[in-house]
LOLO-597164 format. One record per residue (C-alpha): residue in one letter; x, y, z. Coordinates in nm, 2 decimals. Layout:
BEGIN
+------+--------+--------+--------+
| resn |      X |      Y |      Z |
+------+--------+--------+--------+
|    A |      X |      Y |      Z |
...
+------+--------+--------+--------+
***
This chain:
BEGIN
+------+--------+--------+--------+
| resn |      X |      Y |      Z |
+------+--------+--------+--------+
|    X |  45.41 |  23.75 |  17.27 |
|    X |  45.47 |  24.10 |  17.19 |
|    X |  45.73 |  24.21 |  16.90 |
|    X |  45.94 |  24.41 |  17.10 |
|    X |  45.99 |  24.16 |  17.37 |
|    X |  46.05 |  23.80 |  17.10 |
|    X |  46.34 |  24.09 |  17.00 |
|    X |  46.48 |  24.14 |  17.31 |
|    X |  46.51 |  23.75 |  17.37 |
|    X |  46.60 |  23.66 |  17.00 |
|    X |  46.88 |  23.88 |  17.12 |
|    X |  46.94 |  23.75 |  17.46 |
|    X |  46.99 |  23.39 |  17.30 |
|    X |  47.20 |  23.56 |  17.06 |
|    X |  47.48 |  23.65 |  17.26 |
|    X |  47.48 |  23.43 |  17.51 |
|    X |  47.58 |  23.15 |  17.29 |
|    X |  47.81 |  23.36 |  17.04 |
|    X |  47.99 |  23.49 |  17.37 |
|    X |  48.07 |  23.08 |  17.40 |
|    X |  48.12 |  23.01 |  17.04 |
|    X |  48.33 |  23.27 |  16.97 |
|    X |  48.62 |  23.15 |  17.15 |
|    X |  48.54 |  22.73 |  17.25 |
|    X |  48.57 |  22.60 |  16.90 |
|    X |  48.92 |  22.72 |  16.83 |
|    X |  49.02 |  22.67 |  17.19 |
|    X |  49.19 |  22.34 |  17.10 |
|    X |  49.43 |  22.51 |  16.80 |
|    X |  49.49 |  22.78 |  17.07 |
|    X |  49.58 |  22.58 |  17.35 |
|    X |  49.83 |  22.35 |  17.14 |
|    X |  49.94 |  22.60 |  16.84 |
|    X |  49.91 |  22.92 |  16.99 |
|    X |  50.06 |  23.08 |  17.30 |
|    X |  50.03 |  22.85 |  17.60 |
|    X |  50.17 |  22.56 |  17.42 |
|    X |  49.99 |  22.30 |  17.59 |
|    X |  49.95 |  21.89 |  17.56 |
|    X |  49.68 |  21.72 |  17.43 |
|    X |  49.57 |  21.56 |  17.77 |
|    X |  49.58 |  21.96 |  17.90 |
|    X |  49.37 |  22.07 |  17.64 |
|    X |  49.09 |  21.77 |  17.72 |
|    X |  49.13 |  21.89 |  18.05 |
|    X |  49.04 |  22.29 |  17.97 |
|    X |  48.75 |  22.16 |  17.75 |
|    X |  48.66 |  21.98 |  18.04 |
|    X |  48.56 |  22.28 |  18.25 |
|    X |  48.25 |  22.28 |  18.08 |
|    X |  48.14 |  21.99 |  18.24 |
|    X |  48.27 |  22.12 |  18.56 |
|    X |  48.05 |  22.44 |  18.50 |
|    X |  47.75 |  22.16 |  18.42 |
|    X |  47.80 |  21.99 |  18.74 |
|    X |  47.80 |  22.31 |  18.95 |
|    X |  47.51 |  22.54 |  18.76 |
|    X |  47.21 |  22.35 |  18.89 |
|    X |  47.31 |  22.40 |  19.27 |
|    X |  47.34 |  22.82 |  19.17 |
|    X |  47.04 |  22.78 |  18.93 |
|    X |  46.82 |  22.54 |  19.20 |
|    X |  46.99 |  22.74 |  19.54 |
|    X |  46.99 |  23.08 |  19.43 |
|    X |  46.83 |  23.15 |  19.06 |
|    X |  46.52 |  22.99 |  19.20 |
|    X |  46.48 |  23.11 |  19.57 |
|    X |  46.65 |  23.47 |  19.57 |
|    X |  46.71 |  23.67 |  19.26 |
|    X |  46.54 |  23.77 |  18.94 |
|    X |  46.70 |  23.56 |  18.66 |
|    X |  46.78 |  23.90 |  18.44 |
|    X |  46.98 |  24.03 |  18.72 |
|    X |  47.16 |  23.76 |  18.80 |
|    X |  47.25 |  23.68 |  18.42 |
|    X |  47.38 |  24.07 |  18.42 |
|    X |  47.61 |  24.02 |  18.71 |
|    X |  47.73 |  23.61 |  18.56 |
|    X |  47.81 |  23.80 |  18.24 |
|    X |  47.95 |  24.15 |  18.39 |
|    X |  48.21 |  23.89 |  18.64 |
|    X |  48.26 |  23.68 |  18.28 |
|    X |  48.39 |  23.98 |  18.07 |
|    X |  48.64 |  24.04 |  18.36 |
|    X |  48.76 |  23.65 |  18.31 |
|    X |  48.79 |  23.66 |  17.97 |
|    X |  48.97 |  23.94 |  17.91 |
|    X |  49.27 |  23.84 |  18.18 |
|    X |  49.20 |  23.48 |  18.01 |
|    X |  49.35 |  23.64 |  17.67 |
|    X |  49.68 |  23.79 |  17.82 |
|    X |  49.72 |  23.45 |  17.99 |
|    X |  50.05 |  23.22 |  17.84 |
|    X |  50.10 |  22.95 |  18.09 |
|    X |  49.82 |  22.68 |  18.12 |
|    X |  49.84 |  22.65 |  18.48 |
|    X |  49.67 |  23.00 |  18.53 |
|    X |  49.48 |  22.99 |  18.19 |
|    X |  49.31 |  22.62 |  18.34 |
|    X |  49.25 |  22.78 |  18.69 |
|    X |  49.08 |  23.11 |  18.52 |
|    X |  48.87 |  22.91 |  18.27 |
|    X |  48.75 |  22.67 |  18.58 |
|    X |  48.61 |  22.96 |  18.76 |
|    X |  48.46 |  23.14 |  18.42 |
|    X |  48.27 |  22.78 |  18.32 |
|    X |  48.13 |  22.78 |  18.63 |
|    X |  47.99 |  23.12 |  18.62 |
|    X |  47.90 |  23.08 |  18.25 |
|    X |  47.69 |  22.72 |  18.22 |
|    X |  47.42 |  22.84 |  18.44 |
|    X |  47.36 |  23.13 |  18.17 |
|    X |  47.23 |  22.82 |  17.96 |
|    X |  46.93 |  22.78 |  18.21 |
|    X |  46.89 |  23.15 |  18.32 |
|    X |  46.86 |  23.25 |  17.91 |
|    X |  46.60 |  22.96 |  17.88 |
|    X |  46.41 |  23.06 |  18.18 |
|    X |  46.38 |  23.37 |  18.12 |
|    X |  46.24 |  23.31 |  17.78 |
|    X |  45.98 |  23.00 |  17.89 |
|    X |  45.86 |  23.26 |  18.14 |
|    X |  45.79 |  23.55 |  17.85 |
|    X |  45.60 |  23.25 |  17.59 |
|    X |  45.22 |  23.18 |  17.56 |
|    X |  45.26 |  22.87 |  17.41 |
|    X |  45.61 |  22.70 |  17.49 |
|    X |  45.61 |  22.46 |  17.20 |
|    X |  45.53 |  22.71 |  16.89 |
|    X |  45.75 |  22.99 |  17.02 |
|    X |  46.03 |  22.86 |  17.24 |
|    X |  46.20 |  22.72 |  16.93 |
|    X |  46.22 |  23.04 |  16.72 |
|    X |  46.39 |  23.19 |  17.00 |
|    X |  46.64 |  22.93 |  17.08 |
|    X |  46.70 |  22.93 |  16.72 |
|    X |  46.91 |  23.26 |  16.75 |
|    X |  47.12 |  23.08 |  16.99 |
|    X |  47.24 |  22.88 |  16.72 |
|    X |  47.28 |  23.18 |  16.49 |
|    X |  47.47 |  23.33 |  16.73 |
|    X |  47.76 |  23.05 |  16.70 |
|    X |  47.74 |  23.05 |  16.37 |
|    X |  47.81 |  23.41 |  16.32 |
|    X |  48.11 |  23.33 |  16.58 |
|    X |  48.23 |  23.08 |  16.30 |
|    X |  48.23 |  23.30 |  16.01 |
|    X |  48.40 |  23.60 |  16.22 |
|    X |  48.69 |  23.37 |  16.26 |
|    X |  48.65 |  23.22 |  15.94 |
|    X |  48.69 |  23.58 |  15.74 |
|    X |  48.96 |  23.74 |  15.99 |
|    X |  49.18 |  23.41 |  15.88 |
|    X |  49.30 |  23.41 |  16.27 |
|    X |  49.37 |  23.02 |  16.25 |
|    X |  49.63 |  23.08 |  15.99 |
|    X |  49.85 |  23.19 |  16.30 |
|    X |  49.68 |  23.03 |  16.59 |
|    X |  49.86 |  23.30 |  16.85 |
|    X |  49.61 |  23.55 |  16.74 |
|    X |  49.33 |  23.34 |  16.82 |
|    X |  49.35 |  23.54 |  17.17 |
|    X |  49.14 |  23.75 |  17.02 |
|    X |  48.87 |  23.57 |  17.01 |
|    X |  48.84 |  23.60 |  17.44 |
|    X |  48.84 |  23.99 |  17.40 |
|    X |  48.57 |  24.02 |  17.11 |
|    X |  48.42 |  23.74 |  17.40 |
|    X |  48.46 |  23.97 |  17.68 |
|    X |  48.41 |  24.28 |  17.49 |
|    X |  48.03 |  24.12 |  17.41 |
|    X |  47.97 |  23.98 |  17.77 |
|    X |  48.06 |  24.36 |  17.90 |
|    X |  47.76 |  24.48 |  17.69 |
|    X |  47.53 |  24.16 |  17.72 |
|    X |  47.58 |  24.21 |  18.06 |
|    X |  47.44 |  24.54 |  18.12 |
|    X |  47.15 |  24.43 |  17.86 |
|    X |  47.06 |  24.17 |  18.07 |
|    X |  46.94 |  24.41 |  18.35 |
|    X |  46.66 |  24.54 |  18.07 |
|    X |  46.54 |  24.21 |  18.02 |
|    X |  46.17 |  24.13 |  18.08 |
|    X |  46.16 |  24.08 |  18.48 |
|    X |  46.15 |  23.69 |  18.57 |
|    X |  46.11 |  23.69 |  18.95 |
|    X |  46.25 |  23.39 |  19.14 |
|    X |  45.94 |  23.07 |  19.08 |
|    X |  46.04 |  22.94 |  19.42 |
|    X |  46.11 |  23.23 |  19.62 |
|    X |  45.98 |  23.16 |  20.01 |
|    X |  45.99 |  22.81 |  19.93 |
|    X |  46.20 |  22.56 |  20.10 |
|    X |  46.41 |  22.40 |  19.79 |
|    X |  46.60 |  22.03 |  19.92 |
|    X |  46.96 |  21.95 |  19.75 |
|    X |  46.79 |  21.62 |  19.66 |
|    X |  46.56 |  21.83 |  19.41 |
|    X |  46.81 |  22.06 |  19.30 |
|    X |  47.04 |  21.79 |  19.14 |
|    X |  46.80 |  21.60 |  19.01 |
|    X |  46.78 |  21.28 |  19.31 |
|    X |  46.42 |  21.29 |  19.32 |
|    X |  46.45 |  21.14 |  18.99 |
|    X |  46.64 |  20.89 |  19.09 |
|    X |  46.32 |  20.64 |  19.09 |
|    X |  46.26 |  20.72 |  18.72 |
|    X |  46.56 |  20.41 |  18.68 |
|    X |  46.38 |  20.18 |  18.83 |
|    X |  46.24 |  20.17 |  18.47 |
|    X |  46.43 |  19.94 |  18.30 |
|    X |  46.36 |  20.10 |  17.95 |
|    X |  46.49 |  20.48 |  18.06 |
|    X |  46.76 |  20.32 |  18.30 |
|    X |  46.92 |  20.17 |  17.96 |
|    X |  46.85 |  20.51 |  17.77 |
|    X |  47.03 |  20.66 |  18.05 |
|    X |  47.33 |  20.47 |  18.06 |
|    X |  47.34 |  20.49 |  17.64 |
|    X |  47.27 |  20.86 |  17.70 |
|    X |  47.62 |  20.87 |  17.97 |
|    X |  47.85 |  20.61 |  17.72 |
|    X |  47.74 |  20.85 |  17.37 |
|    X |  47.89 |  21.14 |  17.59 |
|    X |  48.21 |  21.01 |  17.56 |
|    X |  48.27 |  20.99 |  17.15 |
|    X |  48.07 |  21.31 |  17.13 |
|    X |  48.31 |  21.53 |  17.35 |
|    X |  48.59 |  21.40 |  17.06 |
|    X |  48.41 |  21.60 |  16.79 |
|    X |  48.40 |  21.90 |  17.03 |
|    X |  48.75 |  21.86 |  17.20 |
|    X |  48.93 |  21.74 |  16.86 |
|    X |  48.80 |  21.83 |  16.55 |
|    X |  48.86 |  22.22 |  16.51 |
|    X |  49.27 |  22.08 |  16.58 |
|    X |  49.21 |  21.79 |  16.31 |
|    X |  49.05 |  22.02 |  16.03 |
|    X |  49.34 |  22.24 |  16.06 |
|    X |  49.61 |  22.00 |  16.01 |
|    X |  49.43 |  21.80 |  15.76 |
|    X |  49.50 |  22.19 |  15.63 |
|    X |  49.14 |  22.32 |  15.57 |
|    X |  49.11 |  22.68 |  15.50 |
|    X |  48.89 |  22.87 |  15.78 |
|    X |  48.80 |  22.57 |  15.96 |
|    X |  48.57 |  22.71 |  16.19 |
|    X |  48.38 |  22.89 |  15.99 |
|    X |  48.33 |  22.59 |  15.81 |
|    X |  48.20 |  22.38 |  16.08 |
|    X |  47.99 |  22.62 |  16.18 |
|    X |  47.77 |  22.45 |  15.89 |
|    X |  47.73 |  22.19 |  16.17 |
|    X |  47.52 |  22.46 |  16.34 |
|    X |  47.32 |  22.53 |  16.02 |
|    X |  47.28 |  22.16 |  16.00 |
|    X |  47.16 |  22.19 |  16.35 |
|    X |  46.89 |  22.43 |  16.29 |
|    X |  46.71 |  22.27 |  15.97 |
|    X |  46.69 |  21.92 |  16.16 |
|    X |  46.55 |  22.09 |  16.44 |
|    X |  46.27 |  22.22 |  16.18 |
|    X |  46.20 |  21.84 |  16.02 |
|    X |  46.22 |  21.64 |  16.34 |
|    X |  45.83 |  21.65 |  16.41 |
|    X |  45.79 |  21.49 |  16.07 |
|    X |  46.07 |  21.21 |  16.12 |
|    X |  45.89 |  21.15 |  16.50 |
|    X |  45.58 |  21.06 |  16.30 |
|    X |  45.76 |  20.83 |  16.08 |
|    X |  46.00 |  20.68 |  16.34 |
|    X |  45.94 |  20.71 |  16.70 |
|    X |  46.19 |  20.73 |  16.98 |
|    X |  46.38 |  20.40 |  16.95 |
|    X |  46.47 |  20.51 |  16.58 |
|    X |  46.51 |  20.86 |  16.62 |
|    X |  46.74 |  20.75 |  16.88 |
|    X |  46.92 |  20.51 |  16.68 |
|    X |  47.00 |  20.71 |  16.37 |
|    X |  47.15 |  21.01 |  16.59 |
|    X |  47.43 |  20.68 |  16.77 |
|    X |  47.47 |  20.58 |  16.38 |
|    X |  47.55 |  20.87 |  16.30 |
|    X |  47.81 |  20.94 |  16.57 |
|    X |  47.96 |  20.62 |  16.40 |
|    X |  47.97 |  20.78 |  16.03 |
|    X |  48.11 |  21.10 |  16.14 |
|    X |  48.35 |  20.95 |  16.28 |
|    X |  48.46 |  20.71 |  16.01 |
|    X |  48.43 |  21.01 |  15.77 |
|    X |  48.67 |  21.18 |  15.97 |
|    X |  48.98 |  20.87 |  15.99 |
|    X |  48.94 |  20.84 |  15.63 |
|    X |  48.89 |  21.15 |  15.49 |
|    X |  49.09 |  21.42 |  15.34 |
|    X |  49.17 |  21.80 |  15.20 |
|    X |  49.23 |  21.61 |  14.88 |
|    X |  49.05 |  21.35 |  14.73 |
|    X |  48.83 |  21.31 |  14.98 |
|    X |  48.74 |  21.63 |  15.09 |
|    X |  48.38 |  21.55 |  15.08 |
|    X |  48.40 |  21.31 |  15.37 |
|    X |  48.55 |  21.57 |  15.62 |
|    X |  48.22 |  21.80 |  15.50 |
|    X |  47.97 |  21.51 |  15.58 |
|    X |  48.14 |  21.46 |  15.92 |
|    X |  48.07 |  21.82 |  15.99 |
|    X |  47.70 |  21.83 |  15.83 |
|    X |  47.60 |  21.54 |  16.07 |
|    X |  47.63 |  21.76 |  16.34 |
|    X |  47.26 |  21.80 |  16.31 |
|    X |  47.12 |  21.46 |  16.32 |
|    X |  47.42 |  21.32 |  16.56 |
|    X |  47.28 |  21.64 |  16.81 |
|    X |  46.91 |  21.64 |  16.73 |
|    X |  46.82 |  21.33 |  16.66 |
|    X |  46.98 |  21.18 |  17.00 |
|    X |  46.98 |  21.44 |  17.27 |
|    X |  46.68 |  21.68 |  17.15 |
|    X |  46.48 |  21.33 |  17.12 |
|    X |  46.63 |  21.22 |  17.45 |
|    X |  46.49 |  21.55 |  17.61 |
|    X |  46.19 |  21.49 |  17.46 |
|    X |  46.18 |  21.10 |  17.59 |
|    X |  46.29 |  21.20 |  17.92 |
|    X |  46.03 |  21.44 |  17.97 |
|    X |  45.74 |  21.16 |  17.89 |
|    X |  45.91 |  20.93 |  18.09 |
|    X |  45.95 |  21.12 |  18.43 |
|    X |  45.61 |  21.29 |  18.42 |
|    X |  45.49 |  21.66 |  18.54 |
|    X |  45.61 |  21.58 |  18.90 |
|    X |  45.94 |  21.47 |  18.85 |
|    X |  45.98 |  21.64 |  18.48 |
|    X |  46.24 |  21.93 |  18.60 |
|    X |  46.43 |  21.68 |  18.82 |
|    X |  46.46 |  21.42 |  18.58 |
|    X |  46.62 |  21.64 |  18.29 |
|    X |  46.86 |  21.82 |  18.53 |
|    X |  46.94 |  21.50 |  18.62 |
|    X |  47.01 |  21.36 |  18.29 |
|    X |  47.19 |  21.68 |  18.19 |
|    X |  47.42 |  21.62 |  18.53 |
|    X |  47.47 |  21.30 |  18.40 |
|    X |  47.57 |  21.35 |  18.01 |
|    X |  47.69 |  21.72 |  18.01 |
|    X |  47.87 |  21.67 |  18.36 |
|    X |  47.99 |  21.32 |  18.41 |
|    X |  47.96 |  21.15 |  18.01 |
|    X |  48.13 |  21.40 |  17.83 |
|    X |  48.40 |  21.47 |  18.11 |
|    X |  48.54 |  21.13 |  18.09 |
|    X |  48.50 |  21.18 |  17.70 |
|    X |  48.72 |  21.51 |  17.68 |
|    X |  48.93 |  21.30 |  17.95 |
|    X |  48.95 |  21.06 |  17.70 |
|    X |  49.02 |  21.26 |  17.36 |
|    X |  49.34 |  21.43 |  17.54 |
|    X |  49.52 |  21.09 |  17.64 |
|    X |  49.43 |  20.91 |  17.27 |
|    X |  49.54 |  21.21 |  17.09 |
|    X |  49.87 |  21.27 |  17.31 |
|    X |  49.92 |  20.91 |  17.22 |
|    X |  49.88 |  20.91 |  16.89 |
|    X |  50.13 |  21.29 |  16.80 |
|    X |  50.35 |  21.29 |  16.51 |
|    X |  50.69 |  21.41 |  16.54 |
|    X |  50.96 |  21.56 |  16.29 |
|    X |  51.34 |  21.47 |  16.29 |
|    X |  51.39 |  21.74 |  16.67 |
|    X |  51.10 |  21.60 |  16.87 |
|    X |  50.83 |  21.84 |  16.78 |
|    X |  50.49 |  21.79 |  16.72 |
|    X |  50.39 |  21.86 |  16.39 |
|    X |  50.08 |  21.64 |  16.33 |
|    X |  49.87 |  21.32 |  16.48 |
|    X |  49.75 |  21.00 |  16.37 |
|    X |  49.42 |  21.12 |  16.32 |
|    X |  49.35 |  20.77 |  16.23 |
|    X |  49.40 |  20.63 |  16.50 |
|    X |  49.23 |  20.85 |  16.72 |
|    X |  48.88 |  20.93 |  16.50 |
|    X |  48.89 |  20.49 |  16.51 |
|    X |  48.82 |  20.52 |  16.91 |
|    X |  48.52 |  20.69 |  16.95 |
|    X |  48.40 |  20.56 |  16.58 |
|    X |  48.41 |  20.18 |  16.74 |
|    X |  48.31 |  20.29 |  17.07 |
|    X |  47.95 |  20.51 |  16.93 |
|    X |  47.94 |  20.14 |  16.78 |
|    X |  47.90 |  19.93 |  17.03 |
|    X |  47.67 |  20.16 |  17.24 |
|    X |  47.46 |  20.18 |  16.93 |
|    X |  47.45 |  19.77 |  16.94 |
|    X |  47.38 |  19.77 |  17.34 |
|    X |  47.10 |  20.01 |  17.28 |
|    X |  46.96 |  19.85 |  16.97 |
|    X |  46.91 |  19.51 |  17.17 |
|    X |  46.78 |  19.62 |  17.49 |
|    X |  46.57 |  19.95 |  17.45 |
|    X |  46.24 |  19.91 |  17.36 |
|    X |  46.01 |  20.16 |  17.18 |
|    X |  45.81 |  20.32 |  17.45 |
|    X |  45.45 |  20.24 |  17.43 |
|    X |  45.18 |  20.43 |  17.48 |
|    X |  44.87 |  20.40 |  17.76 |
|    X |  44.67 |  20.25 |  17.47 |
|    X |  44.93 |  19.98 |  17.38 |
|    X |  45.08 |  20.14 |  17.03 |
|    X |  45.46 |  20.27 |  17.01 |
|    X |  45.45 |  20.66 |  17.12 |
|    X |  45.57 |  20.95 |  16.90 |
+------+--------+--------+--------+
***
């Protein structure tokens, strides 16, 4: 691959992903602090678009990306309709609109995810050595989104966190015209007839027949659910535990994120799928634990470890999962099985799980003498998904069994 163009799509991944990160780790704090004043079972709901967007991107990835348009020019115009979005998502202050606007910009956004990656997989000589460097800027780009935050001090007053959808749409303006100068991916299935059944993943529907994959699968759905606590919860929880620059200090998650990605060949070696599998559920568990019982105080060192285990909670599950999924299904089935997985966890797992967040944390608010909120029983609601990660750790500990290879020995 040539200099010039790994630049381009270092860049590409970049800003796709600080355009999101910019903005979706502090919605919670700006939903409930700032100026729409919304519940906790609204602001599950509004992180919950994402999985809306998930549900809806493979039909425009699978019915239009593929068949019709160039995936540059169709990431220009996503982006170029997004910056519109989020700048009238900023002046927004009632959470009836704000919902309705984000619905719409989710739905144009997640399909960027797949457009970003296909665009780089088409540009790569060798998929396995270089893809990984690329989407490694990704993750830079969110963590750069973190610090911005972090040093402007905007969650101090969590009205100015508006902001964050202007620098947001600001960025997808000019990402947005960038995209057009991209290297040209023409449409793979263009003249092609392309069935819904393939587009959503059904074809893949046979791989369950397995009875090994069908109980990753349903571990893969049921993890979904205490992982969109972390996302939905945690930015609100570090900043009334009263951590300074909260999101700037979980974007060491992402960092955390990054070097795993770099070790997990070695721990494949040394482990194989069942385990790697294992320690990323356990590790749902001891975040989560970290999290009820941890402090600014005494026990500040527990809320850093919940946030450091972002790595292995995200890698060592879902990167492995991809990884799993991809050997189970085959070359035939291989794109059909992981959007169907990704419909699955992204779409229906972590819905229910952002569902789920809201309604534990609206009932678990603290209030002072008037009837205002001034805190939660963050307690009570880190114990839910800690016990719940549990017991799908112990249902997949039981019954999955480490995949074996033609020649009879445990693959990876």
């Amino acid at each position: 691959m040539k200099q010039s163009i790994r630049i381009q799509l270092s860049a590409m991944m970049f800003l796709n992903f600080f355009i999101w990160g910019i903005w979706f780790v502090t919605l919670g704090t700006y939903l409930i602090k700032g100026r729409i004043g919304a519940t906790d079972v609204q602001t599950g709901l509004a992180f919950g678009t994402q999985c809306l967007g998930a549900i809806i991107a493979p039909f425009i990835i699978g019915l239009i990306a593929d068949k019709y348009f160039a995936a540059q020019k169709i990431l220009g115009v996503l982006h170029l309709a997004g910056a519109v979005l989020l700048f009238y998502l900023a002046g927004i202050d009632d959470f009836a609109n704000f919902y309705t606007l984000l619905v719409i910009y989710m739905v144009i956004y997640m399909p960027t995810l797949a457009l970003c990656n296909s665009i780089a997989l088409n540009q790569t000589t060798d998929a396995e050595k270089q893809f990984a460097g690329l989407r490694l800027w990704g993750t830079i780009g969110w963590i750069v989104a973190g610090q911005i935050i972090g040093i402007m001090a905007w969650e101090a007053d969590p009205a100015q966190l508006g902001i964050t959808f202007k620098i947001a749409a600001a960025t997808s303006l000019l990402f947005g015209i960038y995209s057009f100068f991209l290297p040209a991916t023409p449409p793979p299935k263009a003249g092609k007839e392309v069935s819904l059944k393939e587009v959503i993943g059904l074809d893949a529907l046979k791989i369950l027949k397995e009875k090994n994959f069908a109980i990753f699968f349903i571990a893969s759905i049921l993890i979904c659910i205490p992982l969109a606590f972390y996302y939905g919860q945690a930015n609100i929880f570090l900043n009334e535990a009263g951590m300074d620059g909260a999101a700037q200090k979980m974007s060491l998650g992402q960092a955390s994120e990054a070097i795993f990605l770099f070790l997990m060949p070695l721990f494949f070696r040394k482990l194989g799928v069942k385990y790697m599998l294992l320690i990323g559920m356990v590790a749902w568990v001891v975040r989560y634990l970290a999290f009820a019982y941890g402090d600014v105080d005494s026990n500040l060192w527990m809320l850093y470890l919940g946030i450091i285990l972002h790595g292995v909670c995200y890698d060592f599950f879902f990167v492995t999962g991809n990884i799993y999924t991809d050997q189970a299904a085959g070359p035939k089935i291989r794109s059909s099985a992981q959007g169907l997985i990704t419909l699955a966890t992204y779409g229906v797992g972590m819905y229910v799980g952002f569902w789920a967040a809201g309604t534990i944390a609206g009932e678990n608010v603290v209030k002072d003498a008037a009837g205002s909120i001034v805190n939660h029983d963050w307690y009570e609601i880190w114990m839910f998904p800690a016990l719940f990660a549990a017991v799908v750790t112990v249902f997949f500990l039981l019954l999955f069994k480490n995949p074996l290879k033609s020649n009879g020995s445990e693959t990876l």
